[in-house]
C-alpha positions in Angstrom: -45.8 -41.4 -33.1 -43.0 -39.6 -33.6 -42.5 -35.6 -34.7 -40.5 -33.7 -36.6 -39.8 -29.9 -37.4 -41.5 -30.5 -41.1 -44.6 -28.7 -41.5 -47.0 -27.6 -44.3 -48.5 -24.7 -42.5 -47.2 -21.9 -44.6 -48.5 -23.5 -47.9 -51.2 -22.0 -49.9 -53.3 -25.6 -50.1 -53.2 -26.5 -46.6 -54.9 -22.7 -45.9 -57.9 -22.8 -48.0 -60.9 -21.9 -46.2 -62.8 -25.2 -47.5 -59.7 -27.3 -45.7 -60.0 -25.5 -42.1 -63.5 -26.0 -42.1 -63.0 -29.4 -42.2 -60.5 -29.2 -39.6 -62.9 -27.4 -37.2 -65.6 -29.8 -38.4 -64.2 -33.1 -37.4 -61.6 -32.0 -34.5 -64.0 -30.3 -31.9 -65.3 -32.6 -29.3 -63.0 -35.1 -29.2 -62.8 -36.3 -32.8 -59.3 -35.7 -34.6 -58.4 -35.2 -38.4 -55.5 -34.7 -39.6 -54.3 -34.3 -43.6 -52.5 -37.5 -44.8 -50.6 -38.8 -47.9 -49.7 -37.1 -51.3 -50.9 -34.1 -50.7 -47.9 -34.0 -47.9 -45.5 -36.0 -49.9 -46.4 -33.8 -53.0 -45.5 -30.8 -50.9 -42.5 -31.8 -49.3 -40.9 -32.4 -52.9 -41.9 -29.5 -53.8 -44.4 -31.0 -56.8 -48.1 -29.5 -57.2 -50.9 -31.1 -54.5 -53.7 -32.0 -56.1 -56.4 -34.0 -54.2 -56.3 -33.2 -50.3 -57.2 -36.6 -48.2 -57.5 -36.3 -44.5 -58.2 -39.6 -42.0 -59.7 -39.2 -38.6 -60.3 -41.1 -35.3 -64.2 -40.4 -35.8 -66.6 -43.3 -37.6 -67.9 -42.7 -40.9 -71.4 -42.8 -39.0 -69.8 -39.9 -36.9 -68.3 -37.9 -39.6 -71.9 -37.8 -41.7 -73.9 -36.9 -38.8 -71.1 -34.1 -38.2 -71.5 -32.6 -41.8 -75.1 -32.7 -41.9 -75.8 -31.1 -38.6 -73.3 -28.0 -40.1 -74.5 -28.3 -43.4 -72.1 -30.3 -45.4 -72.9 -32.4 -47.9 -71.6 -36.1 -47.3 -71.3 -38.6 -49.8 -70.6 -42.7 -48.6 -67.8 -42.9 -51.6 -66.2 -45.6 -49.6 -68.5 -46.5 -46.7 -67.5 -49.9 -46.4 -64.3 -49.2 -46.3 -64.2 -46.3 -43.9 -64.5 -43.4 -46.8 -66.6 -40.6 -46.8 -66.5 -37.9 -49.3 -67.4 -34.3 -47.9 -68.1 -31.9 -50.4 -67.1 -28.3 -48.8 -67.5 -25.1 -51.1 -67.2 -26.8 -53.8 -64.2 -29.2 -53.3 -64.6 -32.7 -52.2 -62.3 -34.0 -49.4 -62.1 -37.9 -48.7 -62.2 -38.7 -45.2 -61.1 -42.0 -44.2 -61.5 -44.0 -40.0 -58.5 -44.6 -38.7 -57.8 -48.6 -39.7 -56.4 -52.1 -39.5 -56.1 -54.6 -41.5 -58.0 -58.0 -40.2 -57.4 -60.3 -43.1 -56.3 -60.1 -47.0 -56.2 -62.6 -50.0 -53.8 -60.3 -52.0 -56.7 -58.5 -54.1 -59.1 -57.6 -51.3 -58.7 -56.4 -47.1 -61.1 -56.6 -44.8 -60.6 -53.6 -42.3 -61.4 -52.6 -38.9 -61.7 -49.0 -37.7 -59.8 -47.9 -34.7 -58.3 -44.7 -33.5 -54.4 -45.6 -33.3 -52.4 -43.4 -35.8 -49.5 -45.9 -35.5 -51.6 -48.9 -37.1 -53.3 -46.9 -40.1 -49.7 -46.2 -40.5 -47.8 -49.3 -40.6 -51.2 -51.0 -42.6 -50.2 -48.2 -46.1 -47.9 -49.3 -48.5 -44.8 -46.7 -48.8 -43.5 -45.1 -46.4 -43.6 -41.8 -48.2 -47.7 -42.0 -48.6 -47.5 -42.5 -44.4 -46.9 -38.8 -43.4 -49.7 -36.9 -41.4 -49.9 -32.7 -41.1 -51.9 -32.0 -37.9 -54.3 -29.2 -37.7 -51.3 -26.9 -37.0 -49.4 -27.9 -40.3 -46.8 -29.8 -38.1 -45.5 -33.0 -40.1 -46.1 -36.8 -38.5 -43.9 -39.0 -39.4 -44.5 -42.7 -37.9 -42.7 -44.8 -40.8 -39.6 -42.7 -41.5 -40.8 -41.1 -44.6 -39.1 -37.6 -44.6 -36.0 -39.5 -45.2 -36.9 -41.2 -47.7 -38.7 -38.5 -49.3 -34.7 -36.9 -49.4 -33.4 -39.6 -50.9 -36.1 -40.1 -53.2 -36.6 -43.9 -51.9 -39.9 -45.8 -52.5 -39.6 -47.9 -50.0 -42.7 -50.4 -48.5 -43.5 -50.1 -44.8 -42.8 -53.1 -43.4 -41.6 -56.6 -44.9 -42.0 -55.8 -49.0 -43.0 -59.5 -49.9 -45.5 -59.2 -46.9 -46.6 -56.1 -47.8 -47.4 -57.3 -51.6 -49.4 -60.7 -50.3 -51.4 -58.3 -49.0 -52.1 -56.8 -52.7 -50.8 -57.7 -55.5 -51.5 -54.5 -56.9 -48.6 -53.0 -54.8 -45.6 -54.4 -57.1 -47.5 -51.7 -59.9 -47.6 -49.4 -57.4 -43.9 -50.1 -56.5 -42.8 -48.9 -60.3 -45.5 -46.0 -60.6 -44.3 -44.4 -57.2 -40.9 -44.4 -58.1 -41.7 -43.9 -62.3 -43.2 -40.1 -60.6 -41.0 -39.9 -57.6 -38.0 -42.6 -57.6 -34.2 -41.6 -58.1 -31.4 -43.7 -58.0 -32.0 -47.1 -57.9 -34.9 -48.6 -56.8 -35.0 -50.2 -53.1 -33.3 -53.6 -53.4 -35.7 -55.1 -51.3 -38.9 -53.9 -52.8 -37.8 -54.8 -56.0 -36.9 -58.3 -55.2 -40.2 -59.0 -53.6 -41.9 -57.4 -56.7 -39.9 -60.0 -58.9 -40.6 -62.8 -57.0 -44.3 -62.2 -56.9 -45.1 -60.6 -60.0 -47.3 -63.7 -61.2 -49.3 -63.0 -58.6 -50.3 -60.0 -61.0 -52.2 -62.0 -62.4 -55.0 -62.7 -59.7 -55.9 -58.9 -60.0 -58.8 -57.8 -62.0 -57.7 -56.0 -65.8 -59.5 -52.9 -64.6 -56.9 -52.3 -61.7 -54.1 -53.6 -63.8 -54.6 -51.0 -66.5 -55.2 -47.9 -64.1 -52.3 -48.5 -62.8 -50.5 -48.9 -65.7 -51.9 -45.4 -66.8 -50.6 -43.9 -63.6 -47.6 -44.9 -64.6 -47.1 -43.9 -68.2 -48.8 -40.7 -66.9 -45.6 -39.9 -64.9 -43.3 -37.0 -66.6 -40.8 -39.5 -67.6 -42.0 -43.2 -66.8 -38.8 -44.7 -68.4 -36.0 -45.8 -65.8 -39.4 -47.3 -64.0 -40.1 -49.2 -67.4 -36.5 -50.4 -68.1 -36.6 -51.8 -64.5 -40.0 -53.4 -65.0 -38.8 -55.0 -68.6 -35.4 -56.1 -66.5 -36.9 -57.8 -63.8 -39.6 -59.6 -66.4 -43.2 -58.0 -64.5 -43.1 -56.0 -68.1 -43.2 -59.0 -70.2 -45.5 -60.6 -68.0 -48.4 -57.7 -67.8 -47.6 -57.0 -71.6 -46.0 -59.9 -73.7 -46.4 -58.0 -76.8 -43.6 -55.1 -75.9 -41.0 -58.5 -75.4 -39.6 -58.3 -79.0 -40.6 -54.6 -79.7 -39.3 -53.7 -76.4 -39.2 -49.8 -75.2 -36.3 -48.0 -76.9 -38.6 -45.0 -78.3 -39.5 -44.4 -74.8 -36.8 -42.0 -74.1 -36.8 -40.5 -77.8 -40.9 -39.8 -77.2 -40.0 -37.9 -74.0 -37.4 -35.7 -75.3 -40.1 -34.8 -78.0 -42.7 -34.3 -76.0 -40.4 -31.6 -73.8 -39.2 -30.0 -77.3 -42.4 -29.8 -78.6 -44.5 -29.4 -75.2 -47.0 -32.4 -75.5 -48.6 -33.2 -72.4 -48.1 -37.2 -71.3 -50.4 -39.1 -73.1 -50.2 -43.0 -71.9 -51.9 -44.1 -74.8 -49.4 -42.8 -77.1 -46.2 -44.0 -75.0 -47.8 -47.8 -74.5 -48.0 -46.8 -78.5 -44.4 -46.7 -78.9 -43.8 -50.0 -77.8 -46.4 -52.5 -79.0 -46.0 -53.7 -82.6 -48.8 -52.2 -84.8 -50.3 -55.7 -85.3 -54.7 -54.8 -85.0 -55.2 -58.7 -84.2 -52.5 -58.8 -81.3 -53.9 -55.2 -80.5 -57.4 -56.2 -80.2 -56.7 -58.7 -77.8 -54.5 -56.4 -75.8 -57.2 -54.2 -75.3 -59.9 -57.0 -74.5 -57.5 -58.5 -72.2 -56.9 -55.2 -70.1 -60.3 -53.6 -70.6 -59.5 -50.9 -72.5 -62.2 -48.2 -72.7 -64.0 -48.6 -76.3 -62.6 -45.4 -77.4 -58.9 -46.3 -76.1 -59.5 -49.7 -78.2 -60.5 -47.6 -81.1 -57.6 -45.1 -81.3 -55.1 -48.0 -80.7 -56.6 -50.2 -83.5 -56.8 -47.0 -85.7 -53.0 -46.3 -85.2 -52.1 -49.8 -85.9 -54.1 -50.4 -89.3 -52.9 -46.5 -90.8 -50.3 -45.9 -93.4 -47.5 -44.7 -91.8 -46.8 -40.9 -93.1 -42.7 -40.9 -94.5 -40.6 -37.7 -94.3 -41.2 -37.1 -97.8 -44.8 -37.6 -98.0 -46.5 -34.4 -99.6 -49.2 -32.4 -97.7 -51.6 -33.2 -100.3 -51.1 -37.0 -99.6 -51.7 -36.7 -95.6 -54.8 -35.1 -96.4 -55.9 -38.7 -98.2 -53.9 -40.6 -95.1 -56.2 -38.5 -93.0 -59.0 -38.9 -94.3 -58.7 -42.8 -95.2 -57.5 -43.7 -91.8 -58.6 -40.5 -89.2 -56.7 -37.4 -88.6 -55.7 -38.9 -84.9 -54.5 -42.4 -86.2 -52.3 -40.2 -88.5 -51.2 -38.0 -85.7 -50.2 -40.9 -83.2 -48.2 -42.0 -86.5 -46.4 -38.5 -87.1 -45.8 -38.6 -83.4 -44.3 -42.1 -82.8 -42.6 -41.3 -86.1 -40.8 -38.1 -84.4 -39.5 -40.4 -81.2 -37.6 -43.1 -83.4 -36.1 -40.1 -85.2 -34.9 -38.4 -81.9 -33.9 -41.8 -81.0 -31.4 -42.2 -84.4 -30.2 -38.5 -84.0 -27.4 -39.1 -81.7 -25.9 -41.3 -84.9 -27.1 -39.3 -87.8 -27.4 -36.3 -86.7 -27.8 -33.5 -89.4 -30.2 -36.4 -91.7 -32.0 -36.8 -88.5 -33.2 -32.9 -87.9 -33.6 -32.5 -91.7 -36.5 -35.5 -91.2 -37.4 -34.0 -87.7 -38.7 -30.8 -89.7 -40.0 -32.6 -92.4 -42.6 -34.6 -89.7 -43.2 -31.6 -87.8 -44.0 -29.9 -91.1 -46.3 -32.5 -91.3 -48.0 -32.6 -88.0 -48.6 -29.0 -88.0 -51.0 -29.7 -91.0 -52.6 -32.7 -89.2 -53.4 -31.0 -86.5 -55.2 -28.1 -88.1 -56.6 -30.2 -90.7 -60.5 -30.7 -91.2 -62.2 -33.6 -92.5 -63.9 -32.9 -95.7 -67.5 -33.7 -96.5 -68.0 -35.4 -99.4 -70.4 -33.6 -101.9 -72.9 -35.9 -102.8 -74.8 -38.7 -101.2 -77.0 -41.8 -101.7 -80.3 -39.6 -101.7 -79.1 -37.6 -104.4 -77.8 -40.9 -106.1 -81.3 -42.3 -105.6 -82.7 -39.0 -106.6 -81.5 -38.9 -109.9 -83.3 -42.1 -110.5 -80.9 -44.8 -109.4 -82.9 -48.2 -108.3 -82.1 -48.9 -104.8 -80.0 -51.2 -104.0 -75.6 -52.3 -103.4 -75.1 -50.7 -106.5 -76.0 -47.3 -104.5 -72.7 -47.7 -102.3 -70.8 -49.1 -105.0 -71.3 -46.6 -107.5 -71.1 -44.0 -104.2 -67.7 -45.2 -103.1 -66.6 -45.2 -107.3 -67.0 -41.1 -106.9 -65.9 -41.0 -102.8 -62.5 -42.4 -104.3 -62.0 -40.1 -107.4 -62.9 -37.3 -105.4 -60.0 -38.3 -102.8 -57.7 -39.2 -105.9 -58.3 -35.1 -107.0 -57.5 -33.8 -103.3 -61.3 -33.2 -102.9 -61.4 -31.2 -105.8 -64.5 -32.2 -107.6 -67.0 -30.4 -107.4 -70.5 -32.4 -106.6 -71.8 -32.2 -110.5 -68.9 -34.0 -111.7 -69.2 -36.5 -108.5 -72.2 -37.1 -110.0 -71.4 -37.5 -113.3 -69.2 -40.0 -112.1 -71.5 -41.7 -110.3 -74.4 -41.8 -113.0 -72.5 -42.2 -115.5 -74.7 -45.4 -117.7 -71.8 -47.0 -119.4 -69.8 -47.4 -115.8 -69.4 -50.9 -114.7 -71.7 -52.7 -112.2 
């Protein structure tokens, strides 16, 4: 394995107490550990380290027995696998066996643990996720991914068609690495292999489709990786309904965002460029397993009245409340990125309807749902047979009283409701 003068030692993260203890844990008595993956790659591009995972030479068997005997918890996260989770002060730290892969069928790999740093290398998929910090904070390097860290390459170890037959998932991968970390152009040869294999996405399970696709709309600015996923066709294969609506507010939602400082919200940028078409929709979200509150906000957003410029406060406030405050918001939103989109053209007509919408989300988002006065007890209490014509006559006031601006008070509600001469 070869060196280099890189090293992490001098960074916050790779000196927190919880970290050296693990160090000390699993590299006395002939055992090694070393810290491997994005929290290097994170740190050499100078972007924030979140999780810290470490691999080690030691079985999963070997690493348990380790934290229990020093008071550790361990949890078998990914047993099979190699994976164990120790939780240290708090913080959980995934700690995977050395490996190999024995065979793959492009969705699934069954492994075999060793203890030669070289093969877990060469069995990852980009060469930027196959650094290794020692103990000392010096950098490992086996796959040459320092220099494609400097050249912001995402480039797959190995042969790239090879490399995807062993997952599928890795052409998704491919585009979400270089969607967060990517410049330039993306390597020739991954993305030739990822076009020539992209109907193998299809094999995968929805689940693992859609996480990844989250990952990548995640990024700060997923859009050169989406143009080059639309380009090469993997786009139109994963999601046929963007083919005609396509993703031209992509770069208009981004530079909102930044102006306005929204955090990435994949939901809303998938938004941006599906049709709002609930039946298409619905089976968008059965066919990637959306979560049954992503399916609801989607759906929502696709059946609500889009707010215009012009539309008066007083008429969100019935949008809102007719359709749910978010539905509106994702509107008002997706409504601001195909403005910022048109500005370069019409400038001064676009900012004039930039204010108006922002205007217009600043009410949405401190707006309240009201509560309508009266209900079906008191219908029923002011001696209404039970029965449909309960709701109807209930629904008769709701609407009135969203007609005034919610400004009927509950005895005219119902008077309106109770009212004898009122049809049935």
């Amino acid at each position: 394995m070869s060196g280099t003068d890189r090293s992490v030692a001098g960074e916050a993260w790779f000196q927190d107490k919880a970290l050296r203890r693990v160090f000390d844990l699993l590299n006395a008595d002939g055992g090694e550990v070393r810290v491997v993956g994005g929290a290097i790659r994170n740190s050499l591009m100078g972007e924030p380290v979140g999780d810290v995972d470490m691999a080690t030479t030691l079985t999963p068997d070997e690493v348990m027995a380790r934290a229990r005997t020093a008071g550790i918890k361990p949890v078998p996260t990914g047993i099979d696998h190699g994976t164990v989770t120790l939780v240290v002060e708090g913080r959980g730290f995934e700690i995977t066996t050395l490996r190999k892969d024995v065979d793959t069928d492009g969705r699934h790999a069954e492994v075999a643990f060793g203890t030669d740093w070289q093969a877990d290398a060469e069995r990852r998929d980009f060469t930027i996720n196959a650094l290794y910090a020692a103990a000392d904070g010096r950098v490992l390097d086996p796959v040459g991914g320092i220099a494609d860290i400097q050249s912001r390459t995402i480039r797959f170890i190995g042969e790239a068609e090879k490399r995807i037959a062993e997952d599928h998932l890795r052409i998704l991968r491919f585009f979400r690495f270089f969607g967060w970390y990517g410049g330039g152009r993306p390597d020739a040869e991954g993305l030739k292999a990822s076009v020539r294999d992209r109907e193998s996405l299809g094999k995968l399970s929805a689940e693992r489709v859609w996480k990844e696709m989250k990952a990548l709309l995640k990024a700060p600015d997923p859009g050169r990786a989406l143009l080059w996923m639309r380009q090469t066709g993997v786009l139109t294969f994963l999601l046929p309904e963007t083919e005609k609506w396509g993703i031209d507010a992509i770069p208009g939602l981004i530079q909102v965002e930044n102006d306005h400082g929204w955090s990435p919200d994949p939901l809303l940028r998938l938004m941006t460029m599906l049709p709002p078409d609930r039946v298409r929709l619905e089976k968008l979200a059965q066919r990637l397993k959306f979560s049954k509150a992503e399916s609801q906000r989607i759906c929502d957003w696709a059946m609500a009245t889009p707010p215009q410029p012009a539309t008066a406060g007083t008429a969100l406030d019935r949008l809102m409340y007719r359709h749910g405050r978010e539905a509106i918001i994702d509107r008002l939103k997706i409504a601001m990125a195909s403005v910022k989109v048109r500005a370069a053209d019409a400038q001064e007509a676009a900012m004039s309807e930039m204010a108006r919408l922002s205007a217009l989300l600043k009410r949405a988002e401190k707006w309240t749902r009201p509560i309508l006065p009266i209900s079906g007890k008191d219908l029923l209490d002011a001696g209404m047979t039970p029965g449909e014509e309960v709701g109807q006559r209930l629904r008769l006031a709701e609407d009135k009283w969203v007609e005034s601006n919610f400004a009927l008070d509950r005895d005219r509600l119902m008077e309106i409701a109770t009212r004898t001469e009122q049809k049935k």
